[in-house]
C-alpha positions as a printed NumPy array, in Angstrom:
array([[-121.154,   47.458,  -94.134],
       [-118.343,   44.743,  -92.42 ],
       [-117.484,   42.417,  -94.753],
       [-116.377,   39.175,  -92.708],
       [-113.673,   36.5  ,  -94.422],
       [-115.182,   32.662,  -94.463],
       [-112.577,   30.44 ,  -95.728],
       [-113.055,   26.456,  -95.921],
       [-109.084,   25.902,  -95.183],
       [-107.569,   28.77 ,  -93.885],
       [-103.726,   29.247,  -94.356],
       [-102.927,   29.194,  -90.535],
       [ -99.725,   30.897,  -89.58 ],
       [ -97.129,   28.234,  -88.159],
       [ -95.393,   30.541,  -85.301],
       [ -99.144,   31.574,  -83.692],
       [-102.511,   30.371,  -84.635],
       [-104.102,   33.571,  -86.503],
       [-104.955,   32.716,  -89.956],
       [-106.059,   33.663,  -93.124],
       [-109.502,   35.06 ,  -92.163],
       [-107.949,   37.357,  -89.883],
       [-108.377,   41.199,  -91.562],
       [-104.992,   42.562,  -93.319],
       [-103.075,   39.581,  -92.004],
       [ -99.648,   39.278,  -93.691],
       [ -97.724,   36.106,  -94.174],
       [ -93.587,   36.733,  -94.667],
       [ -90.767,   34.875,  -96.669],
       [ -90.787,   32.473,  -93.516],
       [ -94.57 ,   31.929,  -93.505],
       [ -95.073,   33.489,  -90.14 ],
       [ -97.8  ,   36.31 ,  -89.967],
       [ -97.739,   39.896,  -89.545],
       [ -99.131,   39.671,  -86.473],
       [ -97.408,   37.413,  -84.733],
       [ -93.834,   38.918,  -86.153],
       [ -94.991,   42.79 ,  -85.481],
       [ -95.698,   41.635,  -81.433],
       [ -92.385,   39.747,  -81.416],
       [ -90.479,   42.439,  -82.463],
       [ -92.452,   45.161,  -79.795],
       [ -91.514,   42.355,  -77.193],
       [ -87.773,   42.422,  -78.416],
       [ -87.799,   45.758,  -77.946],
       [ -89.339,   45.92 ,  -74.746],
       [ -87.171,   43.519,  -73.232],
       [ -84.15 ,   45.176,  -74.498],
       [ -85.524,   48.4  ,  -72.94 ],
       [ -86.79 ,   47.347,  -69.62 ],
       [ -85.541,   43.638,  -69.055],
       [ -82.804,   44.706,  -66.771],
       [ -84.156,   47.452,  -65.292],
       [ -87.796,   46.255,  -64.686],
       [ -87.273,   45.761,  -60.644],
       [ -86.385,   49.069,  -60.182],
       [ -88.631,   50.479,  -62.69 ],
       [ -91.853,   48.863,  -60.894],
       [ -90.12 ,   49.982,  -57.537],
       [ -89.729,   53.984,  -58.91 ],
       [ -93.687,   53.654,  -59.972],
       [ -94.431,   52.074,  -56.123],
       [ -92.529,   54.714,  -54.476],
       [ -93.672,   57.534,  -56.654],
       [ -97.605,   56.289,  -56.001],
       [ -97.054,   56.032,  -52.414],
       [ -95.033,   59.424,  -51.66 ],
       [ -98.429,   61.021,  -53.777],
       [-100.664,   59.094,  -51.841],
       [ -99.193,   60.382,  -48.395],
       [-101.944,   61.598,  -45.805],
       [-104.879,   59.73 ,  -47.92 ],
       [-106.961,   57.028,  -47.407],
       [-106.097,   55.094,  -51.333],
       [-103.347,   56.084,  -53.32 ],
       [-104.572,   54.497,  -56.613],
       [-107.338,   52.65 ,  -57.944],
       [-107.806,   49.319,  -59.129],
       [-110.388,   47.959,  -61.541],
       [-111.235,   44.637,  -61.141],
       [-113.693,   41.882,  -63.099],
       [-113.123,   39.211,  -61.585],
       [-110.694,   37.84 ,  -63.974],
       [-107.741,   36.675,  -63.066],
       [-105.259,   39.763,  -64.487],
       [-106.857,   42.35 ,  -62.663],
       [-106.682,   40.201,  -59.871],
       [-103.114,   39.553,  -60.056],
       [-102.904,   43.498,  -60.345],
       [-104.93 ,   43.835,  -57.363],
       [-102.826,   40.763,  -55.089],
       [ -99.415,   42.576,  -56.408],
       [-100.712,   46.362,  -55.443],
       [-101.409,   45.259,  -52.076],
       [ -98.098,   43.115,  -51.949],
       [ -95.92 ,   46.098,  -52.552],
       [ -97.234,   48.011,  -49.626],
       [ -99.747,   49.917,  -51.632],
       [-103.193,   51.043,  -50.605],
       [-105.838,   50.653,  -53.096],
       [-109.411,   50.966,  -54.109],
       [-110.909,   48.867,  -55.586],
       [-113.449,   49.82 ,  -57.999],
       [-115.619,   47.413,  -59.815],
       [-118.527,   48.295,  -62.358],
       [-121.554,   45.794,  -62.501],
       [-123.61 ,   46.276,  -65.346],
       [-125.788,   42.998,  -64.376],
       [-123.869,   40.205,  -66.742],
       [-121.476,   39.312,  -63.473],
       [-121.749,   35.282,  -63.127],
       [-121.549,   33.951,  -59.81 ],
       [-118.149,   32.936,  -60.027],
       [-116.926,   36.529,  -60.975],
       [-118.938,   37.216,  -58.013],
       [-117.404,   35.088,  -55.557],
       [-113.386,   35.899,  -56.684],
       [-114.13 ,   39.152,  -55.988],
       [-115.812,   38.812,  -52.591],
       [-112.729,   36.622,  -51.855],
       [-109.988,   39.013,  -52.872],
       [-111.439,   41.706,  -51.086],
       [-111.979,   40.042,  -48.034],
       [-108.522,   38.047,  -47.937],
       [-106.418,   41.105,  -48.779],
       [-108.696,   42.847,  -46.233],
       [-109.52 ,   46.291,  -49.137],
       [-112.693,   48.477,  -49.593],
       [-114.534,   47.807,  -52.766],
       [-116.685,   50.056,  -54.763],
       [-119.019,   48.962,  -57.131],
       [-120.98 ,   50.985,  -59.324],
       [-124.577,   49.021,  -60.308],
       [-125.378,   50.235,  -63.729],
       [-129.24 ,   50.834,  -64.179],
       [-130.528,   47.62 ,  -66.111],
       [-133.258,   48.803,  -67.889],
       [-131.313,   51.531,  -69.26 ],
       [-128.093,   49.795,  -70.085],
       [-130.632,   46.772,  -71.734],
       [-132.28 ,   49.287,  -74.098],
       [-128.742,   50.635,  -74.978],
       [-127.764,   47.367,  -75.864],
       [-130.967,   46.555,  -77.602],
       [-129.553,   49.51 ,  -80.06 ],
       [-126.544,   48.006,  -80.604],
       [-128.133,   44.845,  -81.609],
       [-130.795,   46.844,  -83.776],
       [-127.572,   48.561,  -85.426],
       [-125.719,   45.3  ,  -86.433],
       [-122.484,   47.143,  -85.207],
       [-119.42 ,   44.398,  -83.875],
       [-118.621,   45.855,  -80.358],
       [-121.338,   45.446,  -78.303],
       [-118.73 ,   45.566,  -75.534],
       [-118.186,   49.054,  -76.157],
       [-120.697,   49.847,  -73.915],
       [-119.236,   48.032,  -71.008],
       [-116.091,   49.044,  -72.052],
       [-116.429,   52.76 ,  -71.847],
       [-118.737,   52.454,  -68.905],
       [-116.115,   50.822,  -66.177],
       [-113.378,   53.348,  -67.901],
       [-115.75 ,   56.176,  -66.938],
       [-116.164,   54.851,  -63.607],
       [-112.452,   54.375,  -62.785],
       [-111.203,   57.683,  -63.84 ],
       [-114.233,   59.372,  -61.556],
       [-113.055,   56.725,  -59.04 ],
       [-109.478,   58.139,  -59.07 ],
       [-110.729,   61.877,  -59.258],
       [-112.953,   61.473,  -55.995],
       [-110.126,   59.544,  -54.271],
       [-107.695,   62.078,  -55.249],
       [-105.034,   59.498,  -56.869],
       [-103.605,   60.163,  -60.296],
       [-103.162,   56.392,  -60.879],
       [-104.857,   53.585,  -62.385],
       [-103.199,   50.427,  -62.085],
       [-104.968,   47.719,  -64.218],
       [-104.062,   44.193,  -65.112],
       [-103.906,   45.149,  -68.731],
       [-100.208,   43.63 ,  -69.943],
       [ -98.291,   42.64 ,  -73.289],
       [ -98.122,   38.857,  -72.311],
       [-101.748,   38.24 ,  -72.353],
       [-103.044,   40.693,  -74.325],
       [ -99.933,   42.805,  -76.261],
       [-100.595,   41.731,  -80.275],
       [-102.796,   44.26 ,  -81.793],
       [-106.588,   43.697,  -82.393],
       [-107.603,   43.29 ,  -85.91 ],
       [-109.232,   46.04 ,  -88.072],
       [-113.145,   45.554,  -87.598],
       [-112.984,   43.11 ,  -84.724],
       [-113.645,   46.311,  -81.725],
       [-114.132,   49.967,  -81.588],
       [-112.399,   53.175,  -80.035],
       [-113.168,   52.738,  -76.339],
       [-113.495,   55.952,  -75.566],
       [-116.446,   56.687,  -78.156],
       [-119.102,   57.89 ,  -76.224],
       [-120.639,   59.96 ,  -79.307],
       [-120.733,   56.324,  -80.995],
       [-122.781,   55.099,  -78.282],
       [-125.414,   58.068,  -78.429],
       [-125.595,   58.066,  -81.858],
       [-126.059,   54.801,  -82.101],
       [-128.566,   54.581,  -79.391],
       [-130.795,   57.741,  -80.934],
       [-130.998,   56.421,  -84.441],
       [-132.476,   52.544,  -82.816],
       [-134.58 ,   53.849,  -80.62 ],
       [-132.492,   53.485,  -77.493],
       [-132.555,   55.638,  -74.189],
       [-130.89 ,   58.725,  -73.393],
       [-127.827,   57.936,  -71.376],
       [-129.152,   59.454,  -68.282],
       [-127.071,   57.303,  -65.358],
       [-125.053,   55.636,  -67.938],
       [-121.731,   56.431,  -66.675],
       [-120.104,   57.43 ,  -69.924],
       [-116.744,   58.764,  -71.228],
       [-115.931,   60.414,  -73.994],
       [-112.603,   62.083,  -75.995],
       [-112.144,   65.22 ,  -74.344],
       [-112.993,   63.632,  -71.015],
       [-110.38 ,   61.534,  -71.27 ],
       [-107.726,   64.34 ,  -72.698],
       [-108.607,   66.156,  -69.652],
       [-108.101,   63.353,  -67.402],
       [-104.951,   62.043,  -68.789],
       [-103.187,   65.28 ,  -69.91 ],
       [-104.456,   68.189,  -67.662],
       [-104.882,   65.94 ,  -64.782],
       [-101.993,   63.812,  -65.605],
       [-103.355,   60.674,  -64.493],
       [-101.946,   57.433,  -65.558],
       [-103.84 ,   54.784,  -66.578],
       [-100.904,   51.855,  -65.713],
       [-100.696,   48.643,  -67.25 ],
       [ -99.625,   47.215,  -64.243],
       [ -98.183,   44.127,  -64.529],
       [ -96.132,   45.181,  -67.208],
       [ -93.703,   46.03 ,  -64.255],
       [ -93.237,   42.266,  -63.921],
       [ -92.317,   39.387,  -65.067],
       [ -95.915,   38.202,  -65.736],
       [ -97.175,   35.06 ,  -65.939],
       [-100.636,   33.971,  -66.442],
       [ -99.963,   30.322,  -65.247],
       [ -98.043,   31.711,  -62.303],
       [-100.71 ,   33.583,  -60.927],
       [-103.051,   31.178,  -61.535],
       [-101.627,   28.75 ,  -59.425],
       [-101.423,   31.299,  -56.802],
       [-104.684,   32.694,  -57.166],
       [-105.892,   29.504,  -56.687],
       [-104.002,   27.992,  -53.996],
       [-103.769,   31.119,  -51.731],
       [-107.419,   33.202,  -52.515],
       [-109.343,   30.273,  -53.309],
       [-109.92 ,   31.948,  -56.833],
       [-111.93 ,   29.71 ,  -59.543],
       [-110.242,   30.183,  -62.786],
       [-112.08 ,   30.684,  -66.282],
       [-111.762,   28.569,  -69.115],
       [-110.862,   31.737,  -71.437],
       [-109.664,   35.261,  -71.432],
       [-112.886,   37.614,  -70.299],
       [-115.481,   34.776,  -69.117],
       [-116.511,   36.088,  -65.926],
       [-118.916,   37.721,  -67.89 ],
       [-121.775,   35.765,  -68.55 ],
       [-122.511,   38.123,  -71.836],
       [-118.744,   38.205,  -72.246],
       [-118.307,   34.   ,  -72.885],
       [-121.84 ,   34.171,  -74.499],
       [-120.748,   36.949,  -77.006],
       [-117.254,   35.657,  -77.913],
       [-118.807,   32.195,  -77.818],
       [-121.153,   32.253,  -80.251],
       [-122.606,   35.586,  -81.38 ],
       [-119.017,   36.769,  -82.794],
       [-118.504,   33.476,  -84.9  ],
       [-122.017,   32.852,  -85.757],
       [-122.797,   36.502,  -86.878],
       [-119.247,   38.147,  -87.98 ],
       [-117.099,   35.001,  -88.391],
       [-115.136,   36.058,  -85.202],
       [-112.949,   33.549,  -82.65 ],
       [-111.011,   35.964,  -80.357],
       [-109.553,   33.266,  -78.733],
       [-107.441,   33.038,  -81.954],
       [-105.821,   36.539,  -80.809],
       [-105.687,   36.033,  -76.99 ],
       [-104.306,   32.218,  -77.356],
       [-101.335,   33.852,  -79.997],
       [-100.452,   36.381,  -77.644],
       [ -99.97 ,   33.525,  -74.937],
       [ -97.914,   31.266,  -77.784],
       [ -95.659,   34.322,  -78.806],
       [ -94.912,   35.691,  -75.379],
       [ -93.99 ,   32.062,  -74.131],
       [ -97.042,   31.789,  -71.641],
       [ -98.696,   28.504,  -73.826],
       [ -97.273,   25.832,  -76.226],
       [ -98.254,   26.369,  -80.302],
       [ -99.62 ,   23.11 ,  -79.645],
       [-101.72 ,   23.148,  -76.694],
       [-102.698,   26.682,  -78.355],
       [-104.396,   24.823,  -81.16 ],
       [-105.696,   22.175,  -79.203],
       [-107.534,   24.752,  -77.326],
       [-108.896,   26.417,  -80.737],
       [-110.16 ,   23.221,  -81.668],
       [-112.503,   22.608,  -79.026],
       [-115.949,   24.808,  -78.022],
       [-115.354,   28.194,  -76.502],
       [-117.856,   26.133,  -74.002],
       [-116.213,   23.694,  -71.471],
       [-119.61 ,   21.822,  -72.138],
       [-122.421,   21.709,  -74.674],
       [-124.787,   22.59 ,  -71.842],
       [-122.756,   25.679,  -70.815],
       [-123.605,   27.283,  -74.016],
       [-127.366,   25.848,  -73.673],
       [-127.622,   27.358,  -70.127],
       [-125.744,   30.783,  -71.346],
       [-128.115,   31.132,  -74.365],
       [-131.432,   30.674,  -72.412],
       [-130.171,   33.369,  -69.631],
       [-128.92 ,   35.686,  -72.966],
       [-132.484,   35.337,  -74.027],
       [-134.429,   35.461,  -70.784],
       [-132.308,   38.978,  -69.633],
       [-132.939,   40.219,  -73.13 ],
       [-136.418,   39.177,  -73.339],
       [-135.812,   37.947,  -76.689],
       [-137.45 ,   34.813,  -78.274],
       [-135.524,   32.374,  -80.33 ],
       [-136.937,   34.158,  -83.395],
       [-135.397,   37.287,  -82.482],
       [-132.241,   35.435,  -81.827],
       [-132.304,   34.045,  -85.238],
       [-133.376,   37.325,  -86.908],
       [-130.064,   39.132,  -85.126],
       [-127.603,   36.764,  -86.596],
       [-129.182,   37.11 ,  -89.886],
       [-129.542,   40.397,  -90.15 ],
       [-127.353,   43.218,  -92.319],
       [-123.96 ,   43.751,  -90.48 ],
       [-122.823,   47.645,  -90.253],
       [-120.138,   49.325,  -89.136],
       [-119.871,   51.68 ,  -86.458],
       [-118.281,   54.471,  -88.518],
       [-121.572,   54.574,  -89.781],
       [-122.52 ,   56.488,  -87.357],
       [-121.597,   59.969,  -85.324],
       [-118.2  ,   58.884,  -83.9  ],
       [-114.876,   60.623,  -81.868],
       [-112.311,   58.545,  -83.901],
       [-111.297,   61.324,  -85.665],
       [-110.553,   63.5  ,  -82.738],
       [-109.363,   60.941,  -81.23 ],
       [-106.484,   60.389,  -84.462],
       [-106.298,   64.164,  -84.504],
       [-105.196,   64.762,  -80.663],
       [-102.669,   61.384,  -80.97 ],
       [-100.798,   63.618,  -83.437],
       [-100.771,   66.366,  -81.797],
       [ -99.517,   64.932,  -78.822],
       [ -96.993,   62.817,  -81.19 ],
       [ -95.567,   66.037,  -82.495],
       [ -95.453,   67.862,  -79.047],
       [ -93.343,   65.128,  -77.813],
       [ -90.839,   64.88 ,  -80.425],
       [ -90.454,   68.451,  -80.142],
       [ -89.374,   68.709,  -76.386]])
């Protein structure tokens, strides 16, 4: 069962905007909050670590893709949504002389603006693009489950889906790099207990499936733990936050994005998808008491990208630019779904579970992290 924290005043941290509803959230001497000082001190470190060295160190990852890459057509592959940090990835690849692929997965929530960035980037940096269309009747029934189940991460299943995709991507291209616009200044403080799920959980998402009725993942394109130990330790392929190897800034590229690919920006982290906004919107506060914009907005305040202020501005307005948005998104939720407004209604009040409720990889998962822990310190 997930338990969720509903508090009429929250104690609100005064360095970020996490608060006191936020699970195992600790507030020091100074007031600030665990979260906030644990990701200040990783960035300390980091900075200490790479700061002065960070030029060379993207330039030794650029040369060492490219000298692997000679006498191929790609040598790496880039996942892209449509958002704008794996299009910044994608503008920076090809900017540094290297030659990518860009891989996309569609699993049918894409809104028309995700749509048209991509079509644009592509086109203006003059790349191949490979999109995988993800059967809709079987990925809707797999998300039915997951709705049935009452577990928190219905993104799991897009989640392990374009992971899956980009590491067969890489292995067909023969590349053992994935750059992606994952990075600590957008996106570097950790994610609370209960708020996602191991990505890599494809047991989860069978089990899960079987025990609501759901298909058999026949073309669901799937990854699981001992996939991904093969890929990443017997293959050795590198799944590379990218823009970690610069100075990134979310403003910054932006503007650029803007001005030079005619990109439309989002109003949030993750909107491109239209179940993406719709999910962090409204079914995360109205059913588990969740705003993840109170994560992605503290990362911004604590790694300098945003004001405190403007921060909590933000917070206090709709995840929706416009009442009408969230109208328009919950009518197309419904309509895709085929759900009425009953069934609506009878998901958000419905029992909440938790996903270690059913078969997971987790443990594995914990158990191969310490192997590979102790390996290392023993070199």
């Amino acid at each position: 069962m997930t338990t969720q924290i509903f508090q009429q005043n929250p104690r609100i941290c005064p360095n970020c905007v996490m608060d006191s509803t936020v699970p195992d959230i600790i507030f020091n001497e100074q007031a600030d909050c665990s979260y906030c000082s644990d990701f200040s001190a990783y960035l300390s470190k980091k900075l200490l670590r790479e700061n002065e060295g960070l030029m060379d160190n993207e330039q030794r990852l650029v040369e060492q893709i490219k000298r692997e890459g000679r006498g191929k057509r790609y040598d790496c592959v880039i996942g892209i949504s449509g958002g704008i940090d794996s299009s910044w990835a994608l503008v920076k690849a090809v900017g540094l002389g290297l030659r990518p692929l860009a891989v996309h997965m569609d699993n049918g929530w894409n809104s028309e603006l995700a749509q048209s960035n991509i079509a644009n980037l592509v086109q203006n940096l003059n790349i191949d693009l490979h999109t995988h269309v993800i059967d809709w009747e079987e990925y809707r029934g797999l998300m039915q489950a997951f709705f049935d189940a009452g577990v928190i991460d219905i993104e799991l299943l897009y989640d392990n889906a374009m992971l899956a995709v980009n590491y067969k991507a890489a292995s067909k291209v023969g590349t053992r790099f994935i750059l992606s616009g994952s990075n600590s200044a957008t996106e570097g403080m950790v994610m609370p207990p209960g708020w996602n799920w191991y990505k890599f959980d494809a047991r989860n998402i069978r089990s899960i499936s079987k025990a609501h009725g759901g298909p058999k993942a026949k073309s669901f394109p799937s990854i699981g733990t001992v996939a991904w130990a093969w890929q990443s330790l017997a293959r050795r392929v590198r799944w590379v936050p990218f823009l970690d190897y610069a100075n990134y800034s979310k403003e910054v590229a932006t503007k650029e994005l803007v001005e030079k690919l005619s990109f439309k920006p989002y109003p949030y982290k993750h909107y491109e998808s239209i179940f993406t906004r719709f999910y962090q919107g409204f079914l995360l506060p109205e059913k588990f008491g969740v705003d993840k914009r109170k994560l992605h907005l503290s990362t911004l305040v604590v790694s300098g990208q945003m004001s405190r202020n403007e921060a909590m501005q933000k917070l206090s307005e709709s995840p929706y630019p416009s009442p009408q948005d969230c109208v328009d998104d919950r009518a197309y939720f419904l309509k895709k779904l085929r759900w009425s407004e009953s069934d609506l209604f009878g998901y958000l009040g419905a029992e909440q579970r938790s996903h270690s409720e059913f078969n997971s990889e987790y443990a594995l998962y914990r158990f191969l992290m310490k192997v590979r822990k102790i390996l290392a310190t023993s070199r």
